[in-house]
MDAnalysis code that builds the backbone (N, CA, C; Angstrom):
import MDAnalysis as mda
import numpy as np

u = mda.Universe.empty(315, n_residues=105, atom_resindex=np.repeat(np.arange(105), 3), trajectory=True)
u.add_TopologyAttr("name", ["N", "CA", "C"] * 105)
u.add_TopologyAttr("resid", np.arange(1, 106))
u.add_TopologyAttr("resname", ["UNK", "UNK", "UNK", "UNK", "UNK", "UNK", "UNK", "UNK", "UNK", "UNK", "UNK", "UNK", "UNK", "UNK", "UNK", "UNK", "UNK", "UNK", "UNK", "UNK", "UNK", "UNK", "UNK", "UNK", "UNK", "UNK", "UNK", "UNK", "UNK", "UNK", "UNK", "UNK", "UNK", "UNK", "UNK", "UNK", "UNK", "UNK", "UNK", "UNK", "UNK", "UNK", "UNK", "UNK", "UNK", "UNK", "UNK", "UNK", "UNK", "UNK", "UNK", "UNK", "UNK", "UNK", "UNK", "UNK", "UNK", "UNK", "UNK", "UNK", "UNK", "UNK", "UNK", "UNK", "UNK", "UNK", "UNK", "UNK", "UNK", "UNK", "UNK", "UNK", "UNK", "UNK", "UNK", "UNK", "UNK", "UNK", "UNK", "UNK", "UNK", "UNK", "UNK", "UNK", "UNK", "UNK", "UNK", "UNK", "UNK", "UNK", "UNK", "UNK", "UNK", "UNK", "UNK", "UNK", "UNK", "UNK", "UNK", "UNK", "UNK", "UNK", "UNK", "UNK", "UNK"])
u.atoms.positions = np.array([
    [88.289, 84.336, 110.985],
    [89.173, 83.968, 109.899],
    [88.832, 84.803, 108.670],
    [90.013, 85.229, 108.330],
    [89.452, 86.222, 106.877],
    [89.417, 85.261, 105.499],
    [88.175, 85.750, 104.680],
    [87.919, 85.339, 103.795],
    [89.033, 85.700, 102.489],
    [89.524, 84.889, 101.276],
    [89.989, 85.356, 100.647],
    [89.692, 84.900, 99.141],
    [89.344, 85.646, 98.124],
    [89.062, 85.508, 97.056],
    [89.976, 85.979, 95.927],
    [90.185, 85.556, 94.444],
    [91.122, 85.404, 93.538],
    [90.553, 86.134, 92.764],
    [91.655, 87.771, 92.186],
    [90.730, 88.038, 91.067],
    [90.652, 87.989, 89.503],
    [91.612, 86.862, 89.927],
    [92.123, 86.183, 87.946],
    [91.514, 84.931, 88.372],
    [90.258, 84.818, 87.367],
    [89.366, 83.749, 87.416],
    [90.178, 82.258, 86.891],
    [89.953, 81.500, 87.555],
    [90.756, 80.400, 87.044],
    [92.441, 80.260, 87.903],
    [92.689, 81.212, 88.445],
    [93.935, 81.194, 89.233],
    [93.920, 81.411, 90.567],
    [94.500, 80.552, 91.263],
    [94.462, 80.328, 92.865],
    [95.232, 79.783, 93.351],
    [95.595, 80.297, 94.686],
    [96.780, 79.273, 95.467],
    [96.247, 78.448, 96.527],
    [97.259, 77.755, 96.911],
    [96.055, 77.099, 98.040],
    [95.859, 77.296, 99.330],
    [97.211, 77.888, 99.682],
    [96.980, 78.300, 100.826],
    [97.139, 79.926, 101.222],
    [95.975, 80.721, 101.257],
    [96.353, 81.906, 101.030],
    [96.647, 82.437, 102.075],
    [96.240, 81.636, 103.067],
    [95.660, 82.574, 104.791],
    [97.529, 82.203, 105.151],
    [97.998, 81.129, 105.334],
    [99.253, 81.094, 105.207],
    [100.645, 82.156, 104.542],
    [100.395, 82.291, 103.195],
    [100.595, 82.859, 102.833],
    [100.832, 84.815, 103.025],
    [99.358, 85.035, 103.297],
    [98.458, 86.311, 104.398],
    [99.669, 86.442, 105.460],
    [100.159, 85.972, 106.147],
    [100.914, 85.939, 107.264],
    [102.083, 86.245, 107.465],
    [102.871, 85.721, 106.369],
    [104.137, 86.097, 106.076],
    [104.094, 87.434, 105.152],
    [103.263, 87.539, 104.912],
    [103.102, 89.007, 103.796],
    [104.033, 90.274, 104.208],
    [104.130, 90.707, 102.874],
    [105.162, 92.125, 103.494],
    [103.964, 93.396, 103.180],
    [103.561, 94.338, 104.729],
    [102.586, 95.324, 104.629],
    [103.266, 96.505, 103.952],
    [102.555, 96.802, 102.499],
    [102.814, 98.005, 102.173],
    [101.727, 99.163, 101.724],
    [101.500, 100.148, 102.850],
    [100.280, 100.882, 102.935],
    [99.127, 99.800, 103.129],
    [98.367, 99.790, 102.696],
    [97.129, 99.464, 103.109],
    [96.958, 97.727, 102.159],
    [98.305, 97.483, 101.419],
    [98.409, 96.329, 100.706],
    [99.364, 95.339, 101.399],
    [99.477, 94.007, 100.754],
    [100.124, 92.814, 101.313],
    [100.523, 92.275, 100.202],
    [101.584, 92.039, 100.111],
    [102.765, 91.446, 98.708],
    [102.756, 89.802, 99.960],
    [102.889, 88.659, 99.156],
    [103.152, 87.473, 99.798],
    [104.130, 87.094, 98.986],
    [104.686, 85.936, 98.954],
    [105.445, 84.777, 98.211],
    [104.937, 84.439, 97.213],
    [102.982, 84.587, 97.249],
    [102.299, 83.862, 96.365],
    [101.055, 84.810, 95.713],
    [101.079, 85.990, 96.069],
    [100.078, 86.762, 95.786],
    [100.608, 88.433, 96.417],
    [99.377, 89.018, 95.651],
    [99.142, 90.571, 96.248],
    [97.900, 90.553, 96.682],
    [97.652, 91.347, 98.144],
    [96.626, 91.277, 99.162],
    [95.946, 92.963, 98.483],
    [94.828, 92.777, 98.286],
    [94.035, 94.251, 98.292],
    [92.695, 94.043, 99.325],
    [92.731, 94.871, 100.099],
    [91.454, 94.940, 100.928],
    [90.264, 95.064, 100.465],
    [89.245, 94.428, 100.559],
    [88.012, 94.153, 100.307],
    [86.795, 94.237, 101.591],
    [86.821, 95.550, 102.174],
    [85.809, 95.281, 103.428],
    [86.128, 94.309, 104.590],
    [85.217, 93.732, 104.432],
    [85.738, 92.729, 105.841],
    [86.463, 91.261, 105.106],
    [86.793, 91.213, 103.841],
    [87.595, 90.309, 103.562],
    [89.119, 90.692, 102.406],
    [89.673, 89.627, 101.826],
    [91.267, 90.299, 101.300],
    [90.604, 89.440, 99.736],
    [90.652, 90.628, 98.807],
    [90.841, 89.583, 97.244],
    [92.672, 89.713, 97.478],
    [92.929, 88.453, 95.967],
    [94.127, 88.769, 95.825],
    [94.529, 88.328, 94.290],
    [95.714, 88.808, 94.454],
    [95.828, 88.675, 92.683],
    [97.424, 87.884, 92.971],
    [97.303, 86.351, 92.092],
    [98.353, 85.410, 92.228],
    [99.759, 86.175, 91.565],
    [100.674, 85.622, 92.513],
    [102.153, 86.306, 91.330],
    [102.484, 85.483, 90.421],
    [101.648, 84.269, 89.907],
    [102.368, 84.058, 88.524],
    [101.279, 84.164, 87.631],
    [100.307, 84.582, 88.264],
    [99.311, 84.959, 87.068],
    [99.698, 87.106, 86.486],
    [100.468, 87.478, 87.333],
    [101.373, 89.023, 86.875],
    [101.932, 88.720, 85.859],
    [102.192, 89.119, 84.593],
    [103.055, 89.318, 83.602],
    [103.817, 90.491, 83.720],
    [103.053, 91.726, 83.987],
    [103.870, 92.765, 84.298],
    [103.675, 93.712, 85.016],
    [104.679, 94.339, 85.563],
    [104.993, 95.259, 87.212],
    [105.026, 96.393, 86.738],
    [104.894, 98.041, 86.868],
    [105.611, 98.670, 86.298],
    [104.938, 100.045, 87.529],
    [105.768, 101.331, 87.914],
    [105.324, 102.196, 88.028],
    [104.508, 102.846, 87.344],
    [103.787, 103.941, 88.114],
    [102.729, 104.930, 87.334],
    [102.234, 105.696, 88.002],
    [101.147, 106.665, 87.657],
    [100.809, 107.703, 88.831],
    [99.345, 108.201, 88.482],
    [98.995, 108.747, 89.542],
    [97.533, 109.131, 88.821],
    [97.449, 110.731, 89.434],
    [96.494, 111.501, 88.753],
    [96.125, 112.861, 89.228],
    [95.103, 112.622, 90.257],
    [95.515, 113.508, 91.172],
    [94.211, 113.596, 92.084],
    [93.713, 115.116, 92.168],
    [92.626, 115.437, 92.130],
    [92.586, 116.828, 92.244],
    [90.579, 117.368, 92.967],
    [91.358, 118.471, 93.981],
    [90.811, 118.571, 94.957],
    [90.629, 120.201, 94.884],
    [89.781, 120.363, 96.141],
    [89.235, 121.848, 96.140],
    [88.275, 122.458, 95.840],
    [87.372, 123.152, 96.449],
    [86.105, 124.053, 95.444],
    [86.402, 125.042, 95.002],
    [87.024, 126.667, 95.584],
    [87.089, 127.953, 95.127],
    [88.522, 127.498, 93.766],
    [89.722, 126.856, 94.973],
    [90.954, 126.734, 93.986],
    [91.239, 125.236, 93.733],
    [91.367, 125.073, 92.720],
    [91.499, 123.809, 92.271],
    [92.951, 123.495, 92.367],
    [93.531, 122.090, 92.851],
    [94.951, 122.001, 93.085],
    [94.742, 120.251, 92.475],
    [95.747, 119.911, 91.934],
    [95.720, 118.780, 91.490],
    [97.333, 118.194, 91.808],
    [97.462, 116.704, 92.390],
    [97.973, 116.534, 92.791],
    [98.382, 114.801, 92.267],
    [100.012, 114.794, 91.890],
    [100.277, 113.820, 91.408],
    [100.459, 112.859, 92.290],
    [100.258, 111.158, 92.396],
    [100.191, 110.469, 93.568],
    [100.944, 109.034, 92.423],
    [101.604, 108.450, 93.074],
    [102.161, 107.209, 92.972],
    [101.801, 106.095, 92.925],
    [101.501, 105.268, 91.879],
    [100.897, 104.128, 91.689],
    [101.675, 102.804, 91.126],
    [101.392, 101.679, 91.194],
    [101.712, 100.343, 90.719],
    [100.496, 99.333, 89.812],
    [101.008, 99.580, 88.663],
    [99.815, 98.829, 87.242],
    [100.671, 97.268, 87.358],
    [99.424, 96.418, 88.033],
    [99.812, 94.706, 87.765],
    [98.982, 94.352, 86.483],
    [99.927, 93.658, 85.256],
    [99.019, 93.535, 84.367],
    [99.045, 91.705, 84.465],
    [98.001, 91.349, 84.166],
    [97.497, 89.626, 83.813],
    [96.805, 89.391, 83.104],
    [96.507, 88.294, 82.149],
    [95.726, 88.025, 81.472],
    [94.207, 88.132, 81.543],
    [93.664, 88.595, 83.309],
    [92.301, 88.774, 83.391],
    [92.285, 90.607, 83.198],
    [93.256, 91.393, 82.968],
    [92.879, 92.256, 82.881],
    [94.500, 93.311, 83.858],
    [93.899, 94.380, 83.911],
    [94.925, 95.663, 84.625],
    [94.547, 95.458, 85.625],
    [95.104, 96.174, 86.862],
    [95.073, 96.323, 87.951],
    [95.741, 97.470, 88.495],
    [95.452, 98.464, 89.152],
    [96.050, 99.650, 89.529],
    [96.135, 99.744, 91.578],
    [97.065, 99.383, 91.547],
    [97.585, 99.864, 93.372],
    [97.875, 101.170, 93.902],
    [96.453, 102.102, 93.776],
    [96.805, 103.479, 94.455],
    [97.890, 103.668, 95.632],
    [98.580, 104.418, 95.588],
    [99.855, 104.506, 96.807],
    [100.044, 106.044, 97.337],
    [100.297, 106.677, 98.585],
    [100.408, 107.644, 98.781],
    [101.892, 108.396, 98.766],
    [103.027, 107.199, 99.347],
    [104.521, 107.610, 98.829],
    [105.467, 106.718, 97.726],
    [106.220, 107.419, 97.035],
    [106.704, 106.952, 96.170],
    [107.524, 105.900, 96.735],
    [108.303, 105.952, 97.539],
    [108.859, 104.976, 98.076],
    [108.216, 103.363, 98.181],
    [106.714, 103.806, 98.536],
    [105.941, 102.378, 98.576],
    [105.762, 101.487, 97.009],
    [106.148, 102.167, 96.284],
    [105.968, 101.895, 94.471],
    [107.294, 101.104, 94.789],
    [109.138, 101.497, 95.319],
    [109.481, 100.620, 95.536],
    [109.809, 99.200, 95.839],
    [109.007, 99.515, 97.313],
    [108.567, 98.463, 98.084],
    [107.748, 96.914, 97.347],
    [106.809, 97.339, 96.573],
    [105.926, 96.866, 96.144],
    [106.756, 95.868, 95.039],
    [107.481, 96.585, 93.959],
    [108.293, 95.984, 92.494],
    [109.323, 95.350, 93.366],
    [109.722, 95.677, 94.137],
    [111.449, 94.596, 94.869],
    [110.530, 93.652, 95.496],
    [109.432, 93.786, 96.121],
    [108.811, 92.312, 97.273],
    [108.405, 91.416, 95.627],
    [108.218, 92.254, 94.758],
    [107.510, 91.190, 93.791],
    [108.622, 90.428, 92.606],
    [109.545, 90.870, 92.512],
    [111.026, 90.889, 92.160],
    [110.958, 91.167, 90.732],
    [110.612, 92.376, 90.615],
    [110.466, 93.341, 89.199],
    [111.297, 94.539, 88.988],
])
């Protein structure tokens, strides 16, 4: 049974593993009814959807190489809440979609 932990202190649902199940997989994340799933090793934190205030696209540089340096723009999702930011690295833009419509932003 996977373990699951909350990472807005003070906010929790109750049934997460439930929840876990019906989830919609996007990349390596899980949008529920009641939360967002981020992988944690051998267990799932998650961050509640009414503890989100706000959804928004974004992107980050990645940049790679030793002789030639190439830097490379990549697609991201910033959940903001009262415990703080949150950034959902993503590899296609499309999944930045995915992510704001499952969460209805």
């Amino acid at each position: 049974m996977a373990k699951f932990n909350s990472l807005v202190p003070g906010v929790g649902i109750e049934n997460a593993a439930e929840d876990f199940r019906g989830a919609v997989k996007v990349e390596q994340y899980r949008v529920g009814k009641e939360a967002v799933y981020l992988p944690a090793g051998f267990k799932w934190e998650y961050i509640p959807t009414a503890a989100i205030t706000d959804a928004g696209d974004s992107h980050r540089n990645v940049t790679a190489g030793h002789c030639v340096t190439v830097t490379e723009r990549k697609p991201a999702v910033e959940l903001t809440t009262a415990a703080g930011g949150f950034t959902l690295n993503l590899e296609k833009p499309d999944s930045v979609r995915k992510i704001l419509e499952a969460l209805g932003k």
